[in-house]
Biopython code that builds the backbone (N, CA, C, O; Angstrom):
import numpy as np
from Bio.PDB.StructureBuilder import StructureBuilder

atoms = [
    (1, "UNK", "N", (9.483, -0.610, 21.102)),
    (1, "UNK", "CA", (9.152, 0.518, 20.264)),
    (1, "UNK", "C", (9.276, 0.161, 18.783)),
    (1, "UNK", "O", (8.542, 0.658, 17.928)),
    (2, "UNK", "N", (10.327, -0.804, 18.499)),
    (2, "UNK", "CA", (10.325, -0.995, 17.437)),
    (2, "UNK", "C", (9.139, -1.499, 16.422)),
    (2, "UNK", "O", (8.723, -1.149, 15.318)),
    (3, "UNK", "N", (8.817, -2.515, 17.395)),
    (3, "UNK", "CA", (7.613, -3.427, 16.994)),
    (3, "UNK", "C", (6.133, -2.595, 16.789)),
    (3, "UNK", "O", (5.221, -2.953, 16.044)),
    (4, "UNK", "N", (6.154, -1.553, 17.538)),
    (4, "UNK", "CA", (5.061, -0.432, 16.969)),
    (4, "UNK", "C", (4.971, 0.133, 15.990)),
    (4, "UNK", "O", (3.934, 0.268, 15.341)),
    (5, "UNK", "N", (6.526, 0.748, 15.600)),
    (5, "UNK", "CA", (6.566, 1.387, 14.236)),
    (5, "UNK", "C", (6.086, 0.361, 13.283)),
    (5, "UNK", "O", (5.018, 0.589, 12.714)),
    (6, "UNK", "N", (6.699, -0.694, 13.039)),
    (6, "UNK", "CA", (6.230, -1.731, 12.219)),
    (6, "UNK", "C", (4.772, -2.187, 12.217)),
    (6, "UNK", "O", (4.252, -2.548, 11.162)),
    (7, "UNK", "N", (4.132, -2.180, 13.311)),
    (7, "UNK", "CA", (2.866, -2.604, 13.331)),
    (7, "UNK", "C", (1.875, -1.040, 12.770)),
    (7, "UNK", "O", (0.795, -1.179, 12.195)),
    (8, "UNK", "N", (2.510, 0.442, 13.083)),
    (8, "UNK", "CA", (1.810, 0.871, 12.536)),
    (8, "UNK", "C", (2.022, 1.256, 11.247)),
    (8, "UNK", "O", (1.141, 2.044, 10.903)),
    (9, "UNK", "N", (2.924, 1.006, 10.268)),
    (9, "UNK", "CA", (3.682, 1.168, 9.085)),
    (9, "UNK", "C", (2.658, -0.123, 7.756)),
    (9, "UNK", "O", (2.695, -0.183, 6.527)),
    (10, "UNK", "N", (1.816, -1.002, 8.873)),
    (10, "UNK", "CA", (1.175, -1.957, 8.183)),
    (10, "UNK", "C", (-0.226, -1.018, 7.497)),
    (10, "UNK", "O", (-0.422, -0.795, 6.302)),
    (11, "UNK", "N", (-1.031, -0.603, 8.606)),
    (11, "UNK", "CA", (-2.045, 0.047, 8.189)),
    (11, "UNK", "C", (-1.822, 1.622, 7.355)),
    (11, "UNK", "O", (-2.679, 2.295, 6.783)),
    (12, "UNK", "N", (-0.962, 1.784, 7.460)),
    (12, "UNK", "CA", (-0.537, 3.138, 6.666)),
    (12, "UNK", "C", (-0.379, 2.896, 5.534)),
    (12, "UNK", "O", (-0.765, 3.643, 4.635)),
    (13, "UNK", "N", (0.478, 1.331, 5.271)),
    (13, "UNK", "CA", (0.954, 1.127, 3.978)),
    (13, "UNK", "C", (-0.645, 0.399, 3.376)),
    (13, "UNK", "O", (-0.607, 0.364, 2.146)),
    (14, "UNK", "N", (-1.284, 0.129, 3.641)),
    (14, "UNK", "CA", (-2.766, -0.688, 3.216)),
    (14, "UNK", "C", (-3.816, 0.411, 3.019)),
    (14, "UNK", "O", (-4.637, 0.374, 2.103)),
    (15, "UNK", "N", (-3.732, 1.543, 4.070)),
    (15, "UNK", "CA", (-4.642, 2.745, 3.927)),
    (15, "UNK", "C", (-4.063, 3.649, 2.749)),
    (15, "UNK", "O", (-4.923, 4.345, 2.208)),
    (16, "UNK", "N", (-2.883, 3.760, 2.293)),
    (16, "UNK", "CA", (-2.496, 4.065, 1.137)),
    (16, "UNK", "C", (-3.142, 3.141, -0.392)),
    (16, "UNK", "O", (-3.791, 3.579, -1.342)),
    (17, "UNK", "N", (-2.721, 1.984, -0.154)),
    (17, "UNK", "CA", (-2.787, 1.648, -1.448)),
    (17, "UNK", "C", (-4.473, 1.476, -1.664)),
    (17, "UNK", "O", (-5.144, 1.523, -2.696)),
    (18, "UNK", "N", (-4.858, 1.258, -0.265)),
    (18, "UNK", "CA", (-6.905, 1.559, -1.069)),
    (18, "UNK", "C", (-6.559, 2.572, -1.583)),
    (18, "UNK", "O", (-6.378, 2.605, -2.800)),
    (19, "UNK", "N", (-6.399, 3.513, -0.906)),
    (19, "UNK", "CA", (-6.536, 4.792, -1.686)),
    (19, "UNK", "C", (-6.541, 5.010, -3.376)),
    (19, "UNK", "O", (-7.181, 5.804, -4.064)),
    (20, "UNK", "N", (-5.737, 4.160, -3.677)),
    (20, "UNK", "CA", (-5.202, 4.214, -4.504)),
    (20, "UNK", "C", (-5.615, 3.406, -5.712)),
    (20, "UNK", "O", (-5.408, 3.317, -6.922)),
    (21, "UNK", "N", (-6.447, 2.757, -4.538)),
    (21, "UNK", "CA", (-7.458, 1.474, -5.643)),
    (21, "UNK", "C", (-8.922, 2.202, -5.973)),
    (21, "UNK", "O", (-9.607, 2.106, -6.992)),
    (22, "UNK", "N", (-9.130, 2.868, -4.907)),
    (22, "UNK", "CA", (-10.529, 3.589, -5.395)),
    (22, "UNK", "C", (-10.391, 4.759, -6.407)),
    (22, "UNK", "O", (-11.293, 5.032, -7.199)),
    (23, "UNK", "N", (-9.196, 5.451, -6.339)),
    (23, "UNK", "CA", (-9.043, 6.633, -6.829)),
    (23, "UNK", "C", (-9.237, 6.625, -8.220)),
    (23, "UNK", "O", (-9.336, 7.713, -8.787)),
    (24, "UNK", "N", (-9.314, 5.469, -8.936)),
    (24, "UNK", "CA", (-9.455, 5.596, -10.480)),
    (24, "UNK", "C", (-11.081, 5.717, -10.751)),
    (24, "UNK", "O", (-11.477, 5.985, -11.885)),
    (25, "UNK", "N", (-12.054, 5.496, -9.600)),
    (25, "UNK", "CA", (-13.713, 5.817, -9.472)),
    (25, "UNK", "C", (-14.261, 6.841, -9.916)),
    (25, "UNK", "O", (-15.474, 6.939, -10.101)),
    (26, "UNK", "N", (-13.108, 8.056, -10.220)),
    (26, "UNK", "CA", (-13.454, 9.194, -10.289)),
    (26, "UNK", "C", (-13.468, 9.109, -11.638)),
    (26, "UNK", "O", (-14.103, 10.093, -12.019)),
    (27, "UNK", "N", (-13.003, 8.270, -12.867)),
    (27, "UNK", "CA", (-12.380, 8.277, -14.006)),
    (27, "UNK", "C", (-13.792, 8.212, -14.622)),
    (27, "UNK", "O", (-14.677, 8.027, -13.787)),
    (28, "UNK", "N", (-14.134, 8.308, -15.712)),
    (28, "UNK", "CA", (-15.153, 8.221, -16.633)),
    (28, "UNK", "C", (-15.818, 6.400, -16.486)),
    (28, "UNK", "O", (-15.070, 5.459, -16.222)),
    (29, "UNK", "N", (-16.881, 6.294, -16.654)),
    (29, "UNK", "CA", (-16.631, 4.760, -16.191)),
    (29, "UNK", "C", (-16.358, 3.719, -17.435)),
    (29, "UNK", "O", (-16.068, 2.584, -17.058)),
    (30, "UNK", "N", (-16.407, 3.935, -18.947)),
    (30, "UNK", "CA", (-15.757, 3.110, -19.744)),
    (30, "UNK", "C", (-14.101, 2.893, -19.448)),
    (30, "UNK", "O", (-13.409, 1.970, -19.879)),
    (31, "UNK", "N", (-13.634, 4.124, -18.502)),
    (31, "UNK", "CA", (-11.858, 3.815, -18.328)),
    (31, "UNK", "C", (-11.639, 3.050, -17.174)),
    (31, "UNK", "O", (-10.510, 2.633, -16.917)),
    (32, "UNK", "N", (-12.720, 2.796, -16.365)),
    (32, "UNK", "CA", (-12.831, 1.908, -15.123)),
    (32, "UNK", "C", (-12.406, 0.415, -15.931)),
    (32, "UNK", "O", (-11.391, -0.227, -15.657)),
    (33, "UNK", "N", (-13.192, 0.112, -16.745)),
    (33, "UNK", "CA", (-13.385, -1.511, -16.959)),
    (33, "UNK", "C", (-11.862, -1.608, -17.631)),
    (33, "UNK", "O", (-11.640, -2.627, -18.285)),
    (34, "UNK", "N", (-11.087, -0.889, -17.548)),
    (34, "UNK", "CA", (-9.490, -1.100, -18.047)),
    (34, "UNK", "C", (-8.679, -1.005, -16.980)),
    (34, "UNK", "O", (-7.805, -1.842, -16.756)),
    (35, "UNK", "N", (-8.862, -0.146, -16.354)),
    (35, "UNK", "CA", (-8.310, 0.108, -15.093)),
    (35, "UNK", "C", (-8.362, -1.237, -13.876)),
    (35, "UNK", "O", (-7.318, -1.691, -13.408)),
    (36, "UNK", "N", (-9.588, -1.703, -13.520)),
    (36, "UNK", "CA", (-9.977, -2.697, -12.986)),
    (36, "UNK", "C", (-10.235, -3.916, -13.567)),
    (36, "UNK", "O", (-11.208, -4.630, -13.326)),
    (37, "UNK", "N", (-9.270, -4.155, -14.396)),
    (37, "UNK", "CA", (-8.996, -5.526, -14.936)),
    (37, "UNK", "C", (-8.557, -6.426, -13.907)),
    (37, "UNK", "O", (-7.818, -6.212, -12.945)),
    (38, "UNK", "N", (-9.239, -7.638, -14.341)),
    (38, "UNK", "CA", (-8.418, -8.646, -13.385)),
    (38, "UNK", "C", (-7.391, -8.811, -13.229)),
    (38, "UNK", "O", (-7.136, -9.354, -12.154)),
    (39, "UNK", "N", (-6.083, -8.447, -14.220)),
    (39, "UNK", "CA", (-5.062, -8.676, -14.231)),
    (39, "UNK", "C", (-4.390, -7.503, -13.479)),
    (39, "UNK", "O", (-3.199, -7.629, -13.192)),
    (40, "UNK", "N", (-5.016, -6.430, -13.152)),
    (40, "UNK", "CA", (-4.679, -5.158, -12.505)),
    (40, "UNK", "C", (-4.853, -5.143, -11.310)),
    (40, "UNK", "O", (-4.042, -4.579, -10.576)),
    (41, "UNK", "N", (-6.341, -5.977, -10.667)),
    (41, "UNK", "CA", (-6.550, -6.314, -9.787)),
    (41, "UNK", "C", (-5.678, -7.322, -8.988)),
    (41, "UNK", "O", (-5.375, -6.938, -7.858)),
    (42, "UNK", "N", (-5.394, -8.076, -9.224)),
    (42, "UNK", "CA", (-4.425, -9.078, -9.481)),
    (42, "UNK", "C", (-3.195, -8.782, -8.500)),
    (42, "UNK", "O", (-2.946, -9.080, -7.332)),
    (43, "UNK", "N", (-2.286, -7.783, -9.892)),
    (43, "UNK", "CA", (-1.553, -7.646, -9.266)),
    (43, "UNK", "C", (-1.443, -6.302, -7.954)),
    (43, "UNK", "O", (-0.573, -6.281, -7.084)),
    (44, "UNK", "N", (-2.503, -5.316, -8.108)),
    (44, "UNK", "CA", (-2.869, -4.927, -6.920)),
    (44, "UNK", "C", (-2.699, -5.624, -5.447)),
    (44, "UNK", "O", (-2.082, -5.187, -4.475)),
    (45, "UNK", "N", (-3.427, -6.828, -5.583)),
    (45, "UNK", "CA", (-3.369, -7.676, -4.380)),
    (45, "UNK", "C", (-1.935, -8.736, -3.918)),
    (45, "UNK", "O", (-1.521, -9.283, -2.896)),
    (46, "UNK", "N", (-1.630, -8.644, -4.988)),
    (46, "UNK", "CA", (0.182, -9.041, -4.983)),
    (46, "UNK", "C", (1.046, -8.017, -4.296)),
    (46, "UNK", "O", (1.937, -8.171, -3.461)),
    (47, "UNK", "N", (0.595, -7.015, -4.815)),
    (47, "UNK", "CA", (0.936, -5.507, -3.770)),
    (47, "UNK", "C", (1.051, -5.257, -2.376)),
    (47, "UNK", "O", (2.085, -4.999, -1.760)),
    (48, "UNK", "N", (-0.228, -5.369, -1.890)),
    (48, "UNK", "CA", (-0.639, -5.325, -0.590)),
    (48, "UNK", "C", (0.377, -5.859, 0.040)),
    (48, "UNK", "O", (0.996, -5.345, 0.972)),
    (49, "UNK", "N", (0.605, -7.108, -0.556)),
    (49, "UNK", "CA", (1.488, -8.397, 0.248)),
    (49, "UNK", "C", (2.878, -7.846, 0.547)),
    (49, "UNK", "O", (3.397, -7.774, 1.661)),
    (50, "UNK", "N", (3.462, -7.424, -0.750)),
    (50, "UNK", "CA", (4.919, -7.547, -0.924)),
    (50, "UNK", "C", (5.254, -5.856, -0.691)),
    (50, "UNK", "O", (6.360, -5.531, -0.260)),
    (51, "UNK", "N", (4.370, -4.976, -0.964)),
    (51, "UNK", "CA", (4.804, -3.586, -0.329)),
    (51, "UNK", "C", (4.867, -3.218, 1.359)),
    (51, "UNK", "O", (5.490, -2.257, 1.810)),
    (52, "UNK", "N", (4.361, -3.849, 1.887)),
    (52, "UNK", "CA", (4.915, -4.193, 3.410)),
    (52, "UNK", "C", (6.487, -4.723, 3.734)),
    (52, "UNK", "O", (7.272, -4.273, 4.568)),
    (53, "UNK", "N", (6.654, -5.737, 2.866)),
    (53, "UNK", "CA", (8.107, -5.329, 3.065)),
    (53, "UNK", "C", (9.507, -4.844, 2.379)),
    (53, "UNK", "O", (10.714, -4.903, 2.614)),
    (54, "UNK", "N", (8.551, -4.292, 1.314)),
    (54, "UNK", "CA", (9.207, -2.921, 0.866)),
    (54, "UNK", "C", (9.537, -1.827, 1.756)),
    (54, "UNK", "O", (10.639, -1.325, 1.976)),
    (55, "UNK", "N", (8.026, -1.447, 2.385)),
    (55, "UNK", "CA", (8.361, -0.006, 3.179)),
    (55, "UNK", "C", (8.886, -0.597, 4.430)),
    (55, "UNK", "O", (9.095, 0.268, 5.281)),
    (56, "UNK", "N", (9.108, -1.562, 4.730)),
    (56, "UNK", "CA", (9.632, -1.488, 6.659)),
    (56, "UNK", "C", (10.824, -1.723, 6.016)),
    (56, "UNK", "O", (11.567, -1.086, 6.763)),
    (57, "UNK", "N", (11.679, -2.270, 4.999)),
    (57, "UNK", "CA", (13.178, -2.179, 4.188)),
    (57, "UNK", "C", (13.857, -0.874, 4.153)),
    (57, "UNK", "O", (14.988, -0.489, 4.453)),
    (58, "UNK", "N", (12.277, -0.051, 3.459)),
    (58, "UNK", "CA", (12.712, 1.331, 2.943)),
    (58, "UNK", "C", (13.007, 2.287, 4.437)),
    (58, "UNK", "O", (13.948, 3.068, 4.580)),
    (59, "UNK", "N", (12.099, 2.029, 5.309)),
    (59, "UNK", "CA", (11.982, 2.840, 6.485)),
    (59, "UNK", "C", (12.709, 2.139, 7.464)),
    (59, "UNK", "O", (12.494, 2.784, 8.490)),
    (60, "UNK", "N", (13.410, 1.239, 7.734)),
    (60, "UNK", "CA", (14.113, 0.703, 8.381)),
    (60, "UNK", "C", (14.744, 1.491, 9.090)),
    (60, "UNK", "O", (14.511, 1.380, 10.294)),
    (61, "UNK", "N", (15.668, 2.473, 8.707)),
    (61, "UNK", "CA", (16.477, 3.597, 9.859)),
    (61, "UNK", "C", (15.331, 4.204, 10.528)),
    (61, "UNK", "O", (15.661, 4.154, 11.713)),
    (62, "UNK", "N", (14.323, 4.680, 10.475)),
    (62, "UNK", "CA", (13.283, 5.017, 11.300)),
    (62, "UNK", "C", (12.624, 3.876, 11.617)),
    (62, "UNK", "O", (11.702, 4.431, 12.214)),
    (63, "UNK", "N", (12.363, 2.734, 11.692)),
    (63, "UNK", "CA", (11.654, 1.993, 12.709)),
    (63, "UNK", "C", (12.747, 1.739, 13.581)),
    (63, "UNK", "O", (12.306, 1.215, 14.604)),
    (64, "UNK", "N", (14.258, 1.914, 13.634)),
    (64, "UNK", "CA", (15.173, 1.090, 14.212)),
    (64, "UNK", "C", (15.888, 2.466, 15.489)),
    (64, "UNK", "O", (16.714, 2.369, 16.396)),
    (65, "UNK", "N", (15.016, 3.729, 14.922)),
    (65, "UNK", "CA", (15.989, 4.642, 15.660)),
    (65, "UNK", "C", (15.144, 4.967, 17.294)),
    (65, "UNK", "O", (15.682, 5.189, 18.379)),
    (66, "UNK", "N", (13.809, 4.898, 16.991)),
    (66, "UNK", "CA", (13.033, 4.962, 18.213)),
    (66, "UNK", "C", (13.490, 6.357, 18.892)),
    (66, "UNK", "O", (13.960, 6.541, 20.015)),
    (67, "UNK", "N", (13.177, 7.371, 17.763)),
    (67, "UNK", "CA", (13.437, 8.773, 18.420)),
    (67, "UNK", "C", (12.437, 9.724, 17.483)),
    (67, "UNK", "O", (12.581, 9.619, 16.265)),
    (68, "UNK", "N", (11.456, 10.623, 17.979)),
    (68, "UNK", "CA", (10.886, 11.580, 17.247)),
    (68, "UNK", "C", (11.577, 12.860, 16.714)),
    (68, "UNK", "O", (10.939, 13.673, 16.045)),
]
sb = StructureBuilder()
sb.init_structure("model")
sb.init_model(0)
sb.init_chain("A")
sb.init_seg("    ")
for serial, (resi, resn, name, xyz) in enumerate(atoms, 1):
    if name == "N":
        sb.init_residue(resn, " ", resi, " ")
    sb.init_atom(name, np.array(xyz, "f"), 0.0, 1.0, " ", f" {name:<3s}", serial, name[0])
structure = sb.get_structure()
């Protein structure tokens, strides 16, 4: 059970942060080309990586308790 929470804690945490990458689309589009800097982008994708094991750290008492 454990190994589920974790496996589904991956796509939750990735379906979040798109979210989060598209969401500035809505912005005027001269504030895009600041927003979507390479260096923003960048570290966006540095993100992906290292916020996975942020949240299974952060959520740890719930992946470990295996109770609804």
């Amino acid at each position: 059970m454990v190994a589920v929470r974790v496996v589904a804690s991956v796509p939750a945490t990735w379906g979040v942060l798109i979210v989060l990458l598209l969401a500035p689309a809505a912005l005027p589009e001269p504030w895009q080309y600041y927003i979507y800097s390479p260096a923003s982008v960048g570290l966006w994708m540095l993100t992906v990586l290292v916020a996975l094991v942020v949240v299974c750290t952060v959520k740890w008492p719930w992946i470990r308790s295996c109770s609804r």
